[in-house]
Each structure stands twice: as C-alpha cells, then as structure tokens.
Backbone as CSV, one residue per row, in Angstrom:
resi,resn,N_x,N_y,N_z,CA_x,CA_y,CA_z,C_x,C_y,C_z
1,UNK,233.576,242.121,25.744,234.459,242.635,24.711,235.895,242.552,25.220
2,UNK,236.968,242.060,24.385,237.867,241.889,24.945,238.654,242.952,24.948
3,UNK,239.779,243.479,25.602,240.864,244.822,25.339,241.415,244.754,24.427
4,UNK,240.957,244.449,22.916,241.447,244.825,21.738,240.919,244.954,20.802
5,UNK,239.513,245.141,21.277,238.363,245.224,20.034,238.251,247.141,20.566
6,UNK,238.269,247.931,21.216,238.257,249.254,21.209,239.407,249.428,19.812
7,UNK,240.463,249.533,20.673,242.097,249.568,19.668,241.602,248.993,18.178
8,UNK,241.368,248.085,17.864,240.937,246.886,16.230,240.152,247.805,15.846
9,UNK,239.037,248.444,16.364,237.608,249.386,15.415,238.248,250.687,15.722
10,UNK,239.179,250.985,16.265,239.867,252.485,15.549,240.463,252.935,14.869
11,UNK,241.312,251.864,14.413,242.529,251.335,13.388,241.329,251.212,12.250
12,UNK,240.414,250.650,11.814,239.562,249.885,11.041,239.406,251.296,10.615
13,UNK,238.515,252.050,11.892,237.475,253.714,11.310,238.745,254.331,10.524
14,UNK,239.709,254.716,11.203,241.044,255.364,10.833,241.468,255.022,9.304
15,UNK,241.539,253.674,9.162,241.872,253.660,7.864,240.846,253.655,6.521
16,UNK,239.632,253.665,7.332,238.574,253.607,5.998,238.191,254.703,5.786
17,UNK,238.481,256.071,6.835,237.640,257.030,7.178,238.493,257.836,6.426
18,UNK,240.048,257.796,6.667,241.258,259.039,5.670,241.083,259.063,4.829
19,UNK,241.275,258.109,4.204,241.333,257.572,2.572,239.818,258.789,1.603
20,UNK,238.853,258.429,2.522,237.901,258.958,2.000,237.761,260.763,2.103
21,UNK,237.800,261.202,3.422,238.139,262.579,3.587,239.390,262.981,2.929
22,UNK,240.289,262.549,2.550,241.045,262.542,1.645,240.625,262.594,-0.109
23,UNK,239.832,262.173,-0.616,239.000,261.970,-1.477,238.782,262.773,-2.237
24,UNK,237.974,263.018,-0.845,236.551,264.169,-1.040,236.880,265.843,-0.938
25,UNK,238.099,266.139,-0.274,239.079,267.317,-0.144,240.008,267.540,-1.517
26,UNK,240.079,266.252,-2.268,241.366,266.887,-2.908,239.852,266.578,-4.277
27,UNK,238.952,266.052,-4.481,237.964,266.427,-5.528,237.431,267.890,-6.100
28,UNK,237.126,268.052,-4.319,236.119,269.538,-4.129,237.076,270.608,-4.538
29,UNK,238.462,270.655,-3.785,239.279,271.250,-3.658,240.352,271.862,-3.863
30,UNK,240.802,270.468,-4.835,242.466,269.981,-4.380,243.113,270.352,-3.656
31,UNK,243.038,269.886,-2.321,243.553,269.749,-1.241,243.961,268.669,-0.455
32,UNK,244.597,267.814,-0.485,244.464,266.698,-0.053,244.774,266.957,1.662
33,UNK,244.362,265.897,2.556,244.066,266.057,4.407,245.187,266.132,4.334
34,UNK,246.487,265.893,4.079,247.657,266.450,4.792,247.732,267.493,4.876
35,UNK,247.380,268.240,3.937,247.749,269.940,3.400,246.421,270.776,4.573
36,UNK,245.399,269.801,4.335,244.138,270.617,5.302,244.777,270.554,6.477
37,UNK,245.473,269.473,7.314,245.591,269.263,8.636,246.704,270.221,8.959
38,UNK,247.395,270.585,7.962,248.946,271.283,8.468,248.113,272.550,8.478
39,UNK,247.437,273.031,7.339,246.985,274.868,7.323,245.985,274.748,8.498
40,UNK,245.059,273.585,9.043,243.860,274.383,10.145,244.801,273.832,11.619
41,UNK,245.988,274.034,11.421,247.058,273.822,12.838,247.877,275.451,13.397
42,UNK,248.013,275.359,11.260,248.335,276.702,11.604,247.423,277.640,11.649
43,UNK,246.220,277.516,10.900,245.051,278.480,11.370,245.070,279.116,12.728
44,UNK,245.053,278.206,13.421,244.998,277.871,15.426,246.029,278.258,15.496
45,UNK,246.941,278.533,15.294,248.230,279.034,16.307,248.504,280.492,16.123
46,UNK,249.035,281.011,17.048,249.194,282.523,17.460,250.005,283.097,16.485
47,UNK,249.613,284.237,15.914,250.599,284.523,14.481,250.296,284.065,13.200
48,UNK,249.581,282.789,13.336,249.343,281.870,12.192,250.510,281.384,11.819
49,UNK,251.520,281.058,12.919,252.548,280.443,12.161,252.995,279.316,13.590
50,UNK,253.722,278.304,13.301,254.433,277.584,13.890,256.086,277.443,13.866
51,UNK,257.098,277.042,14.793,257.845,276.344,14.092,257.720,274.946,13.731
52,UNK,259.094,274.493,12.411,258.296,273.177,11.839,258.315,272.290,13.633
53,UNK,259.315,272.190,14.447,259.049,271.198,15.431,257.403,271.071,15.895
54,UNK,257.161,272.829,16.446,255.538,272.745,16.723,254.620,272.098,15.948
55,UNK,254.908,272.322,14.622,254.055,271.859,13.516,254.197,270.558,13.835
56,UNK,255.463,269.486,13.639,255.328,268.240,13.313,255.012,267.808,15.023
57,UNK,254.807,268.342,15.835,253.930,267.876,17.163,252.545,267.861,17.089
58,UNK,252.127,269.332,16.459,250.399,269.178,16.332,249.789,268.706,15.068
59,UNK,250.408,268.633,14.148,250.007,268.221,13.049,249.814,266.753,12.776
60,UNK,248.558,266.148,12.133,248.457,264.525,12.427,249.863,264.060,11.301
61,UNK,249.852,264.415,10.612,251.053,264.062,9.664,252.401,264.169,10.315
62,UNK,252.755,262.452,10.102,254.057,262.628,10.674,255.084,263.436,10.520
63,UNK,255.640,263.068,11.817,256.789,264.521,11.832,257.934,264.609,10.559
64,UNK,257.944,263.060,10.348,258.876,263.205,9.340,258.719,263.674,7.984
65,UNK,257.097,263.707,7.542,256.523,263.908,6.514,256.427,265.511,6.356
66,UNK,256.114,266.526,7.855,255.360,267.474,7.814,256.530,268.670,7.045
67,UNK,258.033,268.109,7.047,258.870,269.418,6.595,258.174,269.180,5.125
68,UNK,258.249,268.047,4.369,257.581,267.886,3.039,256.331,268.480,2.710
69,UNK,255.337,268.290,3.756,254.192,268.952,2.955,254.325,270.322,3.028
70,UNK,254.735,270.731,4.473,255.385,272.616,4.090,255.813,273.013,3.163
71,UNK,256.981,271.822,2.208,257.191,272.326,1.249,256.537,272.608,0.116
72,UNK,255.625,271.267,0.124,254.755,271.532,-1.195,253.207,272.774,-0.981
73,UNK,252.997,272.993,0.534,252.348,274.255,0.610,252.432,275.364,0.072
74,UNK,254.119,275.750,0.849,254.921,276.590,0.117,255.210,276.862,-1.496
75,UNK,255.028,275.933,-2.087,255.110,275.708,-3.596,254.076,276.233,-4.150
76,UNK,252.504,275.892,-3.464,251.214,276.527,-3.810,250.858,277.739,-3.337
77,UNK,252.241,278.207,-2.761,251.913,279.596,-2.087,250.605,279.746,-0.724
78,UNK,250.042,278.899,-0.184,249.570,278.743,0.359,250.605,278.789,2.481
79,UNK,251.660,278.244,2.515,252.478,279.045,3.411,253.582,279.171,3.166
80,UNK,254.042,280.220,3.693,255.380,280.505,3.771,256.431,279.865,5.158
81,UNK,257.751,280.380,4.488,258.572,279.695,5.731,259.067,281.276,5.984
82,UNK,259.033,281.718,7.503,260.147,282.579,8.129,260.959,282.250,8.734
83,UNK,262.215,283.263,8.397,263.313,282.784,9.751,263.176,283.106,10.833
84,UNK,263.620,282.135,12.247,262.970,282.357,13.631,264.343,283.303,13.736
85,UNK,264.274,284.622,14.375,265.082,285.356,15.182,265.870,284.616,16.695
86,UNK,264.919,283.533,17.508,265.485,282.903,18.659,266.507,282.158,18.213
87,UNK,266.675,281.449,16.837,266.873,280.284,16.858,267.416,280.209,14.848
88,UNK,268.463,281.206,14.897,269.236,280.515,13.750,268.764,279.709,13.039
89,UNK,268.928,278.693,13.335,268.319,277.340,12.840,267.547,276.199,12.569
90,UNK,266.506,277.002,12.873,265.006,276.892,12.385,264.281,278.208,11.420
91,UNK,262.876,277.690,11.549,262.043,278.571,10.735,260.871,277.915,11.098
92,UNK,259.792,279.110,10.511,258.934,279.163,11.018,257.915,278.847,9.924
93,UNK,256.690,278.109,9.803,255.685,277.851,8.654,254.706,278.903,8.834
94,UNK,254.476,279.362,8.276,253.545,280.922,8.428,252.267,280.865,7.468
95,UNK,250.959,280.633,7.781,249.896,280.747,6.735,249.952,281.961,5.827
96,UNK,249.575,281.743,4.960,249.346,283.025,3.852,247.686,283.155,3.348
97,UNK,247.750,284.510,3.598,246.026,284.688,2.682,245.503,283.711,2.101
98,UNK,245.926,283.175,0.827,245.732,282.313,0.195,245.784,280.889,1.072
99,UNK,246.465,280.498,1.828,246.427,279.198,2.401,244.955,279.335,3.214
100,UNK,244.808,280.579,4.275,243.623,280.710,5.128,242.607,280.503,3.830
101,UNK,242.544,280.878,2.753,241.382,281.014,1.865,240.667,280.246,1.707
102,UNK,241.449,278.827,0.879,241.905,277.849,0.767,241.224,277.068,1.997
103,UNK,242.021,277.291,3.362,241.337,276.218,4.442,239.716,276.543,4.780
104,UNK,239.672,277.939,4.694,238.132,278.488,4.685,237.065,278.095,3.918
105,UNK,237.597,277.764,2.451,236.623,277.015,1.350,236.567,275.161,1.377
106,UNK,237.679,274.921,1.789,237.396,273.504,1.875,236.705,272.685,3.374
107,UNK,236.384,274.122,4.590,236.256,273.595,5.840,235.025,273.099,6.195
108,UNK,234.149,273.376,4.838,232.323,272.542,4.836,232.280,271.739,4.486
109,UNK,233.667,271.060,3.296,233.447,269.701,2.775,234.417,269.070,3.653
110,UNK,235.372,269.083,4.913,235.907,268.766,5.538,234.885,268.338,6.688
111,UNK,234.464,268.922,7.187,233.047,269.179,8.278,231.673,268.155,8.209
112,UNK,231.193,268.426,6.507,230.339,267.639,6.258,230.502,265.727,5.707
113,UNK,231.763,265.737,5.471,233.211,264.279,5.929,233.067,263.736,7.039
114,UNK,233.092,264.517,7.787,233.167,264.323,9.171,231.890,263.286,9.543
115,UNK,230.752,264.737,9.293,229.248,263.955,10.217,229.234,263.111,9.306
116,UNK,229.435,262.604,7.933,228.490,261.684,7.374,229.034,260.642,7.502
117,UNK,230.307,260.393,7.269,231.152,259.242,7.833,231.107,259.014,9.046
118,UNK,231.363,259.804,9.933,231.770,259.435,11.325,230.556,259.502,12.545
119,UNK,230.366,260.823,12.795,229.587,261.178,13.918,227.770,261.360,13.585
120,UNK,227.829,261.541,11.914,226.448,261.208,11.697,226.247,259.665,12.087
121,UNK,226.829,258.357,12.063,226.781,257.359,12.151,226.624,256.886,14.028
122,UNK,226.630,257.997,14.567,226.002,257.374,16.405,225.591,258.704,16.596
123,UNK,225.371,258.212,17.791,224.425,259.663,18.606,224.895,260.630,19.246
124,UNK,224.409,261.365,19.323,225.566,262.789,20.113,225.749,262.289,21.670
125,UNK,225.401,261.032,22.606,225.697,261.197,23.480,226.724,259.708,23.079
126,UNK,226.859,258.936,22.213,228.306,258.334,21.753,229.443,258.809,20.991
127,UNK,228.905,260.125,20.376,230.069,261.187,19.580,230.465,261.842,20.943
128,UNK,230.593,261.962,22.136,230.597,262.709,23.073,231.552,261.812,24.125
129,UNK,231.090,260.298,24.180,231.981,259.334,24.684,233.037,258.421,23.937
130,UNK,232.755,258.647,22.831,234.115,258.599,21.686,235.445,259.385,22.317
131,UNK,234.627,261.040,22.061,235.772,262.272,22.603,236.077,261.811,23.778
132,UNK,235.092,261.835,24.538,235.610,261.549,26.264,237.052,260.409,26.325
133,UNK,236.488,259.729,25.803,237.482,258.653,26.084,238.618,258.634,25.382
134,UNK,239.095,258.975,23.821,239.894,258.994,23.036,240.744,260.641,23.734
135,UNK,240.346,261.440,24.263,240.644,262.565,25.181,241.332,261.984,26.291
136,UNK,241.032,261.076,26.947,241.356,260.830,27.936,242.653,259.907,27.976
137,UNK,242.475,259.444,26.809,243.715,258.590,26.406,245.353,259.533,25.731
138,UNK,244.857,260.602,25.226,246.022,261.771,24.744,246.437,262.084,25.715
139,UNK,245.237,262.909,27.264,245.737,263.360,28.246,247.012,262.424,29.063
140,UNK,246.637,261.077,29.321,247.117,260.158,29.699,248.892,260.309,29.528
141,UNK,248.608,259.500,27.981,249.844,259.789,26.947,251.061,261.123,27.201
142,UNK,249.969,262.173,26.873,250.841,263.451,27.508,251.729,263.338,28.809
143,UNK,250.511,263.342,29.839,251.098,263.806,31.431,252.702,262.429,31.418
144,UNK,252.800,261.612,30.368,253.440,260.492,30.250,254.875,261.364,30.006
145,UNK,254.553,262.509,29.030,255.955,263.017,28.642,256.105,262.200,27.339
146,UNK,254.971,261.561,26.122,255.100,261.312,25.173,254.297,261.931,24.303
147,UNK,254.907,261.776,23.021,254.309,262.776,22.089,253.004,262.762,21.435
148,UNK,252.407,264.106,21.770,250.898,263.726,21.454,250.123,264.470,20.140
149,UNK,249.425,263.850,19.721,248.659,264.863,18.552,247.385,266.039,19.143
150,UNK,247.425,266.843,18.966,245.796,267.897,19.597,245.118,267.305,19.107
C-alpha cells in the first residue's frame, strides 16, 4: 500500500460519512452536525461554556465558521453568549437547558450514525486501531505546536 492510500480512504470516509450524519441529525432532529459538534464541546467543558477561541479550537467546524454557528445557536436559544470578566473582548458561548436538551435527544441518532456507518462496518479490534492511529497522529500534530481538533 502506498503512503497515500491511508490519507485517500479518510478523505473518501470523511466526505461520505458527514453528509450523511448530517442527514440523519437534522431529519430526526433538526439539528444539523455543526450545531451537534459545537453543543457536545460545550457539553464537555467546565461551566458548559467556552470562549469562542476555545470553541473554534475544539470544535470540528472551522474556526472561521464556529462564531456563525454560535450565532445561529444563539438564535434557537439553544446557547448563549457571556461576557468574559478576564478579557473585555471576548465572550463566552455558554450551553443553555434547552441546547443540553436538544444534544441529549439527538445523541442516539448521532451514536447509532456512528456504528452503522462507520464502526459497525470493522471489528472492534480495527475500530480500536483506527483510534490508535488517527490518535496518534493529533498527538503528533499537537506536541508540533499546531492546531488540533479533540
């Protein structure tokens, strides 16, 4: 196998695989994966809130995109923005009841996306060296001092 058939079938999964979890979130839901990926980031973070920089670091949605979907979160009442006390000039994306609700009801058809597309399709000891290795490549990236997605 040559060193560009790993890279070629991740790009391939990646783009056949969004589109669809995308789909299937904003059917069940209306939610579309940007909006899921920004609220279960902020789910995970301390407070339930980020600032947007944190956000557009952990969030798969680009950074340039992520002040936008805050906004349209915010619009669905799903998060709010606070002002940071450190820092004038920022703010902070803050989940709301309703956003946790929201990520709580759509996180079985997000989940069950997952195995049937992805990890139902190999075995738990190649869903395991997928992680290993695609892990190992963020860590990499990181200790690099470049910007990484969780």
């Amino acid at each position: 196998m040559d060193n560009t058939a790993a890279w070629a079938g991740l790009l391939r999964v990646h783009a056949a695989l969004v589109p669809l979890l995308d789909q299937e979130l904003q059917a069940a839901h209306g939610l579309p994966l940007t909006w899921y990926d920004v609220l279960l980031e902020l789910n995970a973070a301390p407070g339930k809130r980020l600032t947007m920089t944190d956000l557009g670091a952990a969030a798969v949605v680009s950074r340039s995109r992520v002040s936008r979907v805050v906004d349209e979160l915010v619009r669905a009442g799903l998060v709010e923005r606070e002002p940071n006390p450190a820092d004038k000039r920022s703010a902070f994306a803050k989940l709301t009841a309703d956003g946790r609700a929201r990520l709580k009801a759509a996180a079985p058809t997000y989940l069950a996306g997952i195995e049937r597309h992805f990890t139902g399709r190999m075995t738990a000891a190649e869903a395991a060296t997928v992680a290993t290795a695609l892990g190992k490549v963020l860590r990499a990236h990181d200790a690099a001092g470049l910007h990484t997605i969780r």
